[in-house]
C-alpha positions as CSV (number, residue, x, y, z in Angstrom):
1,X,19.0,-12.7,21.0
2,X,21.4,-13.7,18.1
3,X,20.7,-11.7,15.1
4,X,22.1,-12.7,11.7
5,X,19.6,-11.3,9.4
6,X,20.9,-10.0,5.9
7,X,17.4,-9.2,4.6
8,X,14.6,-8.3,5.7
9,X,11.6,-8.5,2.6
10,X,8.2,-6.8,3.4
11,X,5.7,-7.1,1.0
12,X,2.7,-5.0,0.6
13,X,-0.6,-6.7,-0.2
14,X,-1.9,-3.0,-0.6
15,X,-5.7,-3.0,0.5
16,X,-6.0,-6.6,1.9
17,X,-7.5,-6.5,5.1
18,X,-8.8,-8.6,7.1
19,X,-11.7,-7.4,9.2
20,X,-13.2,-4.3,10.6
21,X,-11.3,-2.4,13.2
22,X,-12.9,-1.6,17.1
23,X,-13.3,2.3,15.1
24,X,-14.6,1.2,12.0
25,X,-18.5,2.6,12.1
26,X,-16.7,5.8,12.6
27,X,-15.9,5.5,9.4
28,X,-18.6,3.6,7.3
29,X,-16.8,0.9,7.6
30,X,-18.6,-1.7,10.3
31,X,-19.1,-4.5,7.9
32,X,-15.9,-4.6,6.1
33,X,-13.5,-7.4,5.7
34,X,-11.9,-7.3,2.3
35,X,-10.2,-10.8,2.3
36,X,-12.9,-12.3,3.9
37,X,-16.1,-11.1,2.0
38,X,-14.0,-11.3,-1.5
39,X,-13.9,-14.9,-0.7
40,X,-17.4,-15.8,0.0
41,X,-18.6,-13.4,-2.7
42,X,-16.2,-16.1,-5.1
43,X,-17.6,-18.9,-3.7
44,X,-13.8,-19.6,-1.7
45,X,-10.5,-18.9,-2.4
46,X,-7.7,-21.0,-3.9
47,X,-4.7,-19.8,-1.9
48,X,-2.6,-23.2,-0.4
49,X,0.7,-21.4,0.0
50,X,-0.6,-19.0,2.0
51,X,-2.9,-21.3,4.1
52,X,0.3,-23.3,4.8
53,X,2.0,-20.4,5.6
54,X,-1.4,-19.6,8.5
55,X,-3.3,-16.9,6.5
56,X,-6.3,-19.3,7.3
57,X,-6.0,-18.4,11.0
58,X,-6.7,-14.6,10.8
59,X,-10.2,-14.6,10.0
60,X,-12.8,-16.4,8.4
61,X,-11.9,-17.2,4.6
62,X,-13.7,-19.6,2.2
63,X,-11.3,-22.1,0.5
64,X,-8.6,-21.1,3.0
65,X,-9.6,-23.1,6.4
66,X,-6.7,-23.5,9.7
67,X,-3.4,-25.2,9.6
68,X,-2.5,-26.9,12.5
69,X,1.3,-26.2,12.2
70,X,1.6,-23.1,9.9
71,X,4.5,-22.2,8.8
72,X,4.6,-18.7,9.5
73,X,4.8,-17.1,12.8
74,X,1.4,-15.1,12.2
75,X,-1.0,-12.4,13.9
76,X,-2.6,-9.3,12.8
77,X,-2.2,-5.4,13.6
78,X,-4.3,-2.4,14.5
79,X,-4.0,0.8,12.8
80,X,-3.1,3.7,15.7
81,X,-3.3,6.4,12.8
82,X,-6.2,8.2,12.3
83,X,-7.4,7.5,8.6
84,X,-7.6,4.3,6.4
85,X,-5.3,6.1,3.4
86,X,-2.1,4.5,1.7
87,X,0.6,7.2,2.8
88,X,-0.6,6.8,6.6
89,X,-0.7,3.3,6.4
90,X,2.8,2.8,4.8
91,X,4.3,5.4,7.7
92,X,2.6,3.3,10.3
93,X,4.5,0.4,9.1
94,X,7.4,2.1,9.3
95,X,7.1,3.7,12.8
96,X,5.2,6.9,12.0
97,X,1.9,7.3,13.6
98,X,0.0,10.3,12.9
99,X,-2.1,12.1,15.5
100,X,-4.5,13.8,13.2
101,X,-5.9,12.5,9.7
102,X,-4.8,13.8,6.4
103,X,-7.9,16.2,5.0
104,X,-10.0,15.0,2.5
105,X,-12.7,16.6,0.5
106,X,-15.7,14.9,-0.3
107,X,-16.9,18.2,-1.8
108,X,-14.3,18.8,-3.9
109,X,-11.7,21.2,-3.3
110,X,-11.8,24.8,-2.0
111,X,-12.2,27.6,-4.6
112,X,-8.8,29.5,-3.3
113,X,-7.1,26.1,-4.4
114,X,-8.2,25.6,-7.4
115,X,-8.2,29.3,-8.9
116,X,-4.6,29.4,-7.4
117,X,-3.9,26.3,-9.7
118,X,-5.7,27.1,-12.8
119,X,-3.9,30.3,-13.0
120,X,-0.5,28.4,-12.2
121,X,-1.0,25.6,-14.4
122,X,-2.2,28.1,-17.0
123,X,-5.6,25.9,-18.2
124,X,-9.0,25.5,-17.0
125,X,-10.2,22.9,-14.4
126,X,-12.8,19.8,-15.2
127,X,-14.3,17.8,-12.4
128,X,-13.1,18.7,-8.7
129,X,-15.2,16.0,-7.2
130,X,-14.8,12.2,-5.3
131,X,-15.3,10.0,-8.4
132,X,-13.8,6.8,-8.9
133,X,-11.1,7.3,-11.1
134,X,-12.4,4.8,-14.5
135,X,-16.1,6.5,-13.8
136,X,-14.5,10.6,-13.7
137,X,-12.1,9.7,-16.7
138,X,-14.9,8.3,-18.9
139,X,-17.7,11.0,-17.9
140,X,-15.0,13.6,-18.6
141,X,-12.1,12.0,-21.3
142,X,-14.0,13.3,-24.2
143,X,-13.9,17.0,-22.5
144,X,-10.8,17.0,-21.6
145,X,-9.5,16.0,-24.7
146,X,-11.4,18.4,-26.9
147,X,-10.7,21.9,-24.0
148,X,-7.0,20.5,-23.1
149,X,-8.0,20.9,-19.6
150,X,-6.9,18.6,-16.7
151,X,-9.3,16.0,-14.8
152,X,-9.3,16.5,-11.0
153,X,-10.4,14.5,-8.8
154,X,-10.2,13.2,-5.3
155,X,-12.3,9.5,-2.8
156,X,-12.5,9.4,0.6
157,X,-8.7,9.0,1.4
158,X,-6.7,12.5,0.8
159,X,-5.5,12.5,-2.6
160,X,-5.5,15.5,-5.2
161,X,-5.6,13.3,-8.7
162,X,-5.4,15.0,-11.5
163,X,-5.8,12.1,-14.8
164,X,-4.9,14.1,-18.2
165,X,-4.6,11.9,-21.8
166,X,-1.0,11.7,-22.6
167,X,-1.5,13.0,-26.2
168,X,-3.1,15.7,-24.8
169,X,-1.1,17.0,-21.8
170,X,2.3,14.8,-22.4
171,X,3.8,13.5,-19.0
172,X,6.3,16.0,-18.0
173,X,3.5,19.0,-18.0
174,X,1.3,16.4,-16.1
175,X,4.2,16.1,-13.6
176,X,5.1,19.5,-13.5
177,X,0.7,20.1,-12.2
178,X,1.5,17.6,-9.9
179,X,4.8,19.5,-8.4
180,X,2.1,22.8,-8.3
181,X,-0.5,21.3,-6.7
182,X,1.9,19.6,-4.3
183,X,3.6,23.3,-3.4
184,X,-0.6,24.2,-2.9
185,X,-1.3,22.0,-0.7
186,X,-0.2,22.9,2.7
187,X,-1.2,23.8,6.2
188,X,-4.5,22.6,6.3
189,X,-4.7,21.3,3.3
190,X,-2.0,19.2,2.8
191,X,-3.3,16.2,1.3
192,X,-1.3,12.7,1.6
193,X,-0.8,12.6,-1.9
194,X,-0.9,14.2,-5.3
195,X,-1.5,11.7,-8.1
196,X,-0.6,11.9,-12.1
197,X,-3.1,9.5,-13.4
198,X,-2.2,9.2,-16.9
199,X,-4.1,7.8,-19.5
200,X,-4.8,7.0,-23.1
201,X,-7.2,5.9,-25.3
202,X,-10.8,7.0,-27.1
203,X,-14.0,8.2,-25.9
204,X,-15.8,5.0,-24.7
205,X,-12.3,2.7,-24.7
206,X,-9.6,4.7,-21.8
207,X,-7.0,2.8,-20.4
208,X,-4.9,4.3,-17.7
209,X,-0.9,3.7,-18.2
210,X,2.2,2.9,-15.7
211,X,2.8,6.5,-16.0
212,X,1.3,6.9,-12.7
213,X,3.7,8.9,-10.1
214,X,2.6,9.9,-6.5
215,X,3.9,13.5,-4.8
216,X,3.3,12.5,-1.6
217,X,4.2,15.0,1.7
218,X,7.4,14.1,3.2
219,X,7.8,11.7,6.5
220,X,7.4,14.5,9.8
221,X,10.0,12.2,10.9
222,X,12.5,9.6,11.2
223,X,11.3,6.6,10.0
224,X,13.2,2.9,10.6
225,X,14.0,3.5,6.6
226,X,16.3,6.4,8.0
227,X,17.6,4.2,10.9
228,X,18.8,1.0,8.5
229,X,20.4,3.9,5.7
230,X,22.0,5.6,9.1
231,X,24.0,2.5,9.8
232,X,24.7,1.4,6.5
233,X,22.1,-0.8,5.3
234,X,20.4,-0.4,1.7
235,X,16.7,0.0,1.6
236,X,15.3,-0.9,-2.0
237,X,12.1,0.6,-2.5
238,X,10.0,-1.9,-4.9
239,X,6.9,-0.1,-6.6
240,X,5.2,3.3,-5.6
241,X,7.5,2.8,-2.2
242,X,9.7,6.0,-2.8
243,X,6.7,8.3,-3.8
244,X,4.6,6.7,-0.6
245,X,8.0,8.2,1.5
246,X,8.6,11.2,-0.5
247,X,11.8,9.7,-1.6
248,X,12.9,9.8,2.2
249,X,14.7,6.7,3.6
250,X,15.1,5.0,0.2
251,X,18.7,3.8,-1.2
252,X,17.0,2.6,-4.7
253,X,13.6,2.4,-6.3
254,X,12.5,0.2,-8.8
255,X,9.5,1.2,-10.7
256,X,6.7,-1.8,-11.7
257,X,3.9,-2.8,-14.3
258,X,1.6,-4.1,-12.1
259,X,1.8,-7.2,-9.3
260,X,3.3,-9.9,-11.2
261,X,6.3,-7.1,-12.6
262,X,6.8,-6.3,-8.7
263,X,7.2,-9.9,-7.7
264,X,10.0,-10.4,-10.6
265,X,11.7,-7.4,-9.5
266,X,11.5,-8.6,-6.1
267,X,13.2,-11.7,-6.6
268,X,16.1,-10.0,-8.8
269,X,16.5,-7.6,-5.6
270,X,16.5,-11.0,-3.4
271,X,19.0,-12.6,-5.0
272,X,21.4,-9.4,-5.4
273,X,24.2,-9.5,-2.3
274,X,23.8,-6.7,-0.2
275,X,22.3,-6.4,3.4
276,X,18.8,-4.4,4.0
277,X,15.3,-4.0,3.4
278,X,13.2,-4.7,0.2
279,X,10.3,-3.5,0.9
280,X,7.7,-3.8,-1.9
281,X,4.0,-3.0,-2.8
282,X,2.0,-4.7,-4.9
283,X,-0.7,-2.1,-5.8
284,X,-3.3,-4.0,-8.2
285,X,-5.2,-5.5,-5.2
286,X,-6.5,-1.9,-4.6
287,X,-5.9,0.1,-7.8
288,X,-7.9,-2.0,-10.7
289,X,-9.9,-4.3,-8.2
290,X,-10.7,-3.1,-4.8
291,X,-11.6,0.2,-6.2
292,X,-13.3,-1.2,-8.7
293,X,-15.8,-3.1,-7.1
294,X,-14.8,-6.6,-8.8
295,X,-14.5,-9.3,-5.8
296,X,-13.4,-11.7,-8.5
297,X,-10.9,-9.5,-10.1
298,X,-9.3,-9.5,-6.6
299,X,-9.3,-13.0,-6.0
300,X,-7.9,-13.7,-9.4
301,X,-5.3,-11.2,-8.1
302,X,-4.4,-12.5,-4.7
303,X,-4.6,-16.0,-6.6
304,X,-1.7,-14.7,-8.7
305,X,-0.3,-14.1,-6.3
306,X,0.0,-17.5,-4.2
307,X,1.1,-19.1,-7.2
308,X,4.5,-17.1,-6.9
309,X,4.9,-17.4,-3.3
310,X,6.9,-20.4,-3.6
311,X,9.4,-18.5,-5.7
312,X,9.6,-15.9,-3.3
313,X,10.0,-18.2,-0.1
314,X,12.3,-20.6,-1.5
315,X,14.6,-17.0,-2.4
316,X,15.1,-16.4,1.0
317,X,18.6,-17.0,2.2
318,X,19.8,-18.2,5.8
319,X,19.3,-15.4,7.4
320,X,16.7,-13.5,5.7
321,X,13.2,-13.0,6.9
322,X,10.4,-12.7,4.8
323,X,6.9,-10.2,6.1
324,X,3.5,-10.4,4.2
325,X,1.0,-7.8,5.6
326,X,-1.1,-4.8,4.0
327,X,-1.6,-1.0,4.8
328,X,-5.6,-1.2,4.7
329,X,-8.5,-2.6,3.4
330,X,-10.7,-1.6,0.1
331,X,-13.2,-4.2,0.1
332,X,-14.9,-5.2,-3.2
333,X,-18.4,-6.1,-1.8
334,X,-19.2,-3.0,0.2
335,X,-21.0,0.2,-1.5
336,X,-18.7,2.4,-2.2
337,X,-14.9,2.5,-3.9
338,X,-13.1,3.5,-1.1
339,X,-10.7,2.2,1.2
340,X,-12.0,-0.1,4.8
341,X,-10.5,0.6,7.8
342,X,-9.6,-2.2,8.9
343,X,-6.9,-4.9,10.7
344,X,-4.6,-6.2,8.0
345,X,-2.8,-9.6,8.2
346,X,0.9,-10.8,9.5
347,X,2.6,-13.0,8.5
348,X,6.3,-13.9,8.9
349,X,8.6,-16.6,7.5
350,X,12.2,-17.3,6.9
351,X,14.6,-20.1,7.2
352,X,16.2,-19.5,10.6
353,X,12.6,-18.5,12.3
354,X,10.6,-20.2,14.7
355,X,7.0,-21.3,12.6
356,X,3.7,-21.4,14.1
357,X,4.8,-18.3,17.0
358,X,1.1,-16.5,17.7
359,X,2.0,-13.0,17.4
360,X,-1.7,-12.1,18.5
361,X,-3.3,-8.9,17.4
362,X,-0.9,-5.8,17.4
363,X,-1.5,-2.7,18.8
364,X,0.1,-0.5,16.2
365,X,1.3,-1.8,12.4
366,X,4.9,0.1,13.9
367,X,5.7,-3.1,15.9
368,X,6.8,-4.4,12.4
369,X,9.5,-1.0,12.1
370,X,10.5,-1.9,15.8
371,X,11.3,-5.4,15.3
372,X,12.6,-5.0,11.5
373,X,15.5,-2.4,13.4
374,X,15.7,-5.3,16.0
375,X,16.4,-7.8,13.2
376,X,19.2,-6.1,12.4
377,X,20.9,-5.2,15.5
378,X,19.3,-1.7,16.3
379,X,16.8,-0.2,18.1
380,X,13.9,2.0,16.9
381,X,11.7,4.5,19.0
382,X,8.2,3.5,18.1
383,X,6.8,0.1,18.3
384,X,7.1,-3.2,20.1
385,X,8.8,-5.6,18.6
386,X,8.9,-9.0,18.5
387,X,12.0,-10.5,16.9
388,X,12.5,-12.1,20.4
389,X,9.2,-14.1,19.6
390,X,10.2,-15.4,16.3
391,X,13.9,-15.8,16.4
392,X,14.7,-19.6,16.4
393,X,16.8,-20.7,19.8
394,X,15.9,-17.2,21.2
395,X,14.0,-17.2,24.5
């Protein structure tokens, strides 16, 4: 197989799945399919770039019907992980898979926690529930402003959030609850992530900020981030990327304002000469619309979206290659505001590819860490990959 790849771009579509998984009912999750349902719920979908490029052949999506020669060499993956959180999602991707899930707390958290971080932090507590992050802020804002105590908060995926106003706790003491809570949480209760969720605003009219930061726990290993820094590749970590990783595996991160900010920032990384990985995610699909409820939010979003792609593939040098997948699935229609276990979509594009490869349903999201490694030359532990498959003149 001749490789020549310069750069490998993944991008994140965070929380847009495509259908439940074979485990799903194990988790509440039997009738999910975010991409799908948000489409029929919106009476269909206007996304030609990424019909052409075969999103159409993954599952049923209104507006979005087959191609007979798509573009992409496409298929869709399996998550091995237990859990249907962010961190193990992102780890899968990159050649982690986790034999137990992260804990989660749909009671709140345990009194020996929380005493141990109200006397750290040196205030009271408010909340210590699973509340949607808008509905805890706005039952409690007024509270917290007037008692100076933090919001905490956790869903069904294993996050510690604590949202504080930033005129009232200012960012760096926010942070530095964020860095006690994280030292907290260990051994059987080390969550995935601890979350600042800034915001600001009046009673009635909160607005979270960009201020958010994520303490997540570090990789228990390796990951193909490590392999491509090993042998002197860059890997440029586009939105909440370094916090997902614990900072592990990351050359450069570059902090966004939302989707359309990530995409700009990942077509100035594009066109910068250096050989690696840019691997992005684009979190507003989940954060202010999957969460949320708000099926036409989210197809506003991924609409947004499609509109740039054409930017983004015509960026693409010889050489480069070009992923589009997602880490798991929050879909708007369902009860609830959590995240969907479920498959999540692949597709793959650049100008020296094959188009139209099937890459059929993968058994583990780590086939894309094996076969970026293979892109470039190397080998990684964990994962099948299929660069032979998609490489043009190859096989």
């Amino acid at each position: 197989m001749t490789v020549t790849t310069q750069k490998v771009v993944i991008i994140i579509l965070d929380s847009v799945g495509i259908g439940a998984l074979p485990d799903a009912a194990l988790y509440g999750d039997l009738e999910c399919n975010t991409l799908g349902n948000c489409s029929f719920a919106v009476d269909g979908l206007n996304l030609p770039h990424l019909g052409r490029l075969g999103l159409g052949l993954l599952t049923d999506i209104s507006g979005v019907p087959p191609v007979d020669k798509p573009l992409a060499c496409y298929g869709k993956m399996m998550e091995r992980s237990p859990g249907k959180d962010t961190t193990t999602g992102h780890w899968e991707l990159a050649g982690i898979i986790l034999d137990r899930p992260f804990p989660v707390y749909p009671e709140g958290f345990p009194p020996e926690i929380m005493e141990q971080f109200a006397r750290r932090t040196g205030r009271g507590v408010l909340g210590n529930k699973a509340a949607s992050g808008t509905g805890v802020v706005d039952e409690l804002g007024e509270l917290h402003m007037q008692t100076g105590y933090p919001i905490v908060y956790t869903s069904a995926d294993s996050v510690f959030q604590i949202a504080a106003h930033e005129e009232v706790i200012p960012l760096e003491e926010l942070y530095r609850m964020c860095r006690i809570a994280r030292e907290l949480l260990t051994g059987e209760h080390e969550v995935g992530r601890v979350i600042a969720r800034p915001f600001i605003g009046k009673p009635g009219s909160f607005t979270r900020t960009a201020n958010r930061h994520d303490f997540s726990v570090k990789p228990p290993a390796p990951t193909v981030l490590d392999l491509l820094l090993d042998n002197g590749l860059q890997v440029v970590g586009v939105g909440k990327v370094k916090d997902i990783f614990a900072g592990h595996g990351i050359t450069r991160s570059i902090s966004t304002a939302g989707n359309m900010d990530g995409v700009d920032k990942t077509l100035a990384a594009m066109r910068e000469d250096f050989a690696g990985l840019i691997f992005t995610n684009l979190v507003d699909f989940d954060q202010l619309y999957g969460h949320r409820n708000d099926p036409h939010g989210y197809a506003g979003a991924l609409e947004e979206f499609d509109r740039r792609l054409p930017e983004i593939m015509d960026a693409l040098r010889p050489g480069d290659v070009l992923f589009i997948t997602a880490d798991h699935g929050t879909d708007p229609t369902t009860p609830g505001t959590d995240h969907t276990r479920e498959y999540v979509p692949l597709l793959v594009y650049g100008p020296g590819l094959k188009q139209g490869v099937v890459l059929g349903v993968r058994s583990s999201f780590s086939d894309v860490a094996a076969t970026v490694a293979r892109l470039f030359g190397l080998e990684f532990g964990t994962g099948a990959s299929f660069a032979h498959q998609i490489i043009a003149g190859d096989g």
